[in-house]
DRENDO-1510 file (C-alpha; in Angstrom, 1 decimal, always signed):
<recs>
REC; n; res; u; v; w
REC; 1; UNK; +121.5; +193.4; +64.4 .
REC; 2; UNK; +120.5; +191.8; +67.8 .
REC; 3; UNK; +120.2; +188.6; +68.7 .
REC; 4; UNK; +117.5; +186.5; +70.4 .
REC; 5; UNK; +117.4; +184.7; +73.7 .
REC; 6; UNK; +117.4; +181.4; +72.2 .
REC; 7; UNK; +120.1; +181.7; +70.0 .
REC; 8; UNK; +122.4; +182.7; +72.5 .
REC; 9; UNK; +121.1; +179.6; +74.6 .
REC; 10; UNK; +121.3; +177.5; +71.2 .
REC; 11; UNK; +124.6; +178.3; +70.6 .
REC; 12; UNK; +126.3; +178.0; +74.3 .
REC; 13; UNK; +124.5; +174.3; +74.5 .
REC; 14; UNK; +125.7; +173.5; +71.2 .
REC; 15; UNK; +129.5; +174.3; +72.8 .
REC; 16; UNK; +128.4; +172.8; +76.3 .
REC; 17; UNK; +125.6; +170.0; +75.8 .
REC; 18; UNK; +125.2; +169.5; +79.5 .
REC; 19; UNK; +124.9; +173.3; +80.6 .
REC; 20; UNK; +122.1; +174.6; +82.2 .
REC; 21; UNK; +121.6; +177.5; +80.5 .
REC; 22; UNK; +119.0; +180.7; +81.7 .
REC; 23; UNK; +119.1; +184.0; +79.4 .
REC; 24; UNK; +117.7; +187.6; +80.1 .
REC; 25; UNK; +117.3; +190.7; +78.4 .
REC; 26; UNK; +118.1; +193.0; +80.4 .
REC; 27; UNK; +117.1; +196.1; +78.6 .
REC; 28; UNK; +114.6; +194.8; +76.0 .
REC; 29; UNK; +116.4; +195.5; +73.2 .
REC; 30; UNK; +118.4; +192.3; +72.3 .
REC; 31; UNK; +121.7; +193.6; +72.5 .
REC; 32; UNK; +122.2; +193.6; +76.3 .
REC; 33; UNK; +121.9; +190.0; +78.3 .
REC; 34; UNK; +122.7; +188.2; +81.6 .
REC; 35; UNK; +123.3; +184.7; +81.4 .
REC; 36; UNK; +123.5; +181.9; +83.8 .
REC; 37; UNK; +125.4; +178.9; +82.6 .
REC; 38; UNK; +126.2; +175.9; +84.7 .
REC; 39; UNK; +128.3; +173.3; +83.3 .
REC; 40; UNK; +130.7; +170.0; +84.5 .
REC; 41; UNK; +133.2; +171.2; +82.1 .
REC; 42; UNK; +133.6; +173.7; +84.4 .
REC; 43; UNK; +134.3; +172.2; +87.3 .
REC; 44; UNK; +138.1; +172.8; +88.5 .
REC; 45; UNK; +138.7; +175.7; +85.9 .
REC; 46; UNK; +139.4; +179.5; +86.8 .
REC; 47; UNK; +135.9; +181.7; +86.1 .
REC; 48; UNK; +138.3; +183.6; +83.5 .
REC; 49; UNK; +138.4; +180.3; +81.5 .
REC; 50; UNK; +134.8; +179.6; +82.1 .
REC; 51; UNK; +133.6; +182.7; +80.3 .
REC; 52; UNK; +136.3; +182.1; +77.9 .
REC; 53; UNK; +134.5; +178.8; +77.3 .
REC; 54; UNK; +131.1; +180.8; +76.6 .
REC; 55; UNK; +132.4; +183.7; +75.0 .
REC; 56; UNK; +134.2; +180.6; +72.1 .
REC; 57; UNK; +130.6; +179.0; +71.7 .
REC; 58; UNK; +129.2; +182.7; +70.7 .
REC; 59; UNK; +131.5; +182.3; +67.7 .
REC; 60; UNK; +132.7; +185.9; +67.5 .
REC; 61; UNK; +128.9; +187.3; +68.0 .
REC; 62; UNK; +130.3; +189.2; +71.0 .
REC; 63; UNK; +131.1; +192.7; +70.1 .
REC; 64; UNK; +128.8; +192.4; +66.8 .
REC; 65; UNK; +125.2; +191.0; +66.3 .
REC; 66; UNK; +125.7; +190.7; +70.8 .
REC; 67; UNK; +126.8; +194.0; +72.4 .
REC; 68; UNK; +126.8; +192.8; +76.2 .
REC; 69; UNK; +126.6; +189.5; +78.0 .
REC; 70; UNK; +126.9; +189.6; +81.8 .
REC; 71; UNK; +128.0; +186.3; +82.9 .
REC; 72; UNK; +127.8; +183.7; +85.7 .
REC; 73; UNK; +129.7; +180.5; +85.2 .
REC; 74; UNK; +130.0; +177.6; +87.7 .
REC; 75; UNK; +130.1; +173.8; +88.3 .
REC; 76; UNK; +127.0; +171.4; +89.0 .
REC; 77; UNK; +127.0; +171.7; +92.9 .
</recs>
């Protein structure tokens, strides 16, 4: 079952409140997206943790309902 844009975005700002969040489908089919997350919580943290962060907020989604999710974390500049 795929997921939408929005509840991908819904869920990572639930996790993150002050993230900047940006969502595409890459392939049109809901199962494959690229996401852009900015957030202060990341600020000082390894990118491994970042994603880490994001992949927790998708409450075990990856893998199931959400088959790919090509990630950019970062701090507020």
């Amino acid at each position: 079952m795929a997921m939408e844009a929005s509840e991908i975005e819904a869920l990572i700002k639930a996790a993150l409140p002050d993230a900047r969040v940006a969502i595409d489908d890459l392939a049109g089919d809901g199962d494959h997206y690229a996401a852009t997350v900015v957030s202060e919580c990341f600020r000082g943290i390894s990118r491994v943790k970042q994603h880490q962060i994001v992949y927790a907020a998708l409450r075990g989604r990856m893998g199931g309902a959400l088959h790919a999710l090509a990630l950019q974390t970062s701090a507020p500049e």
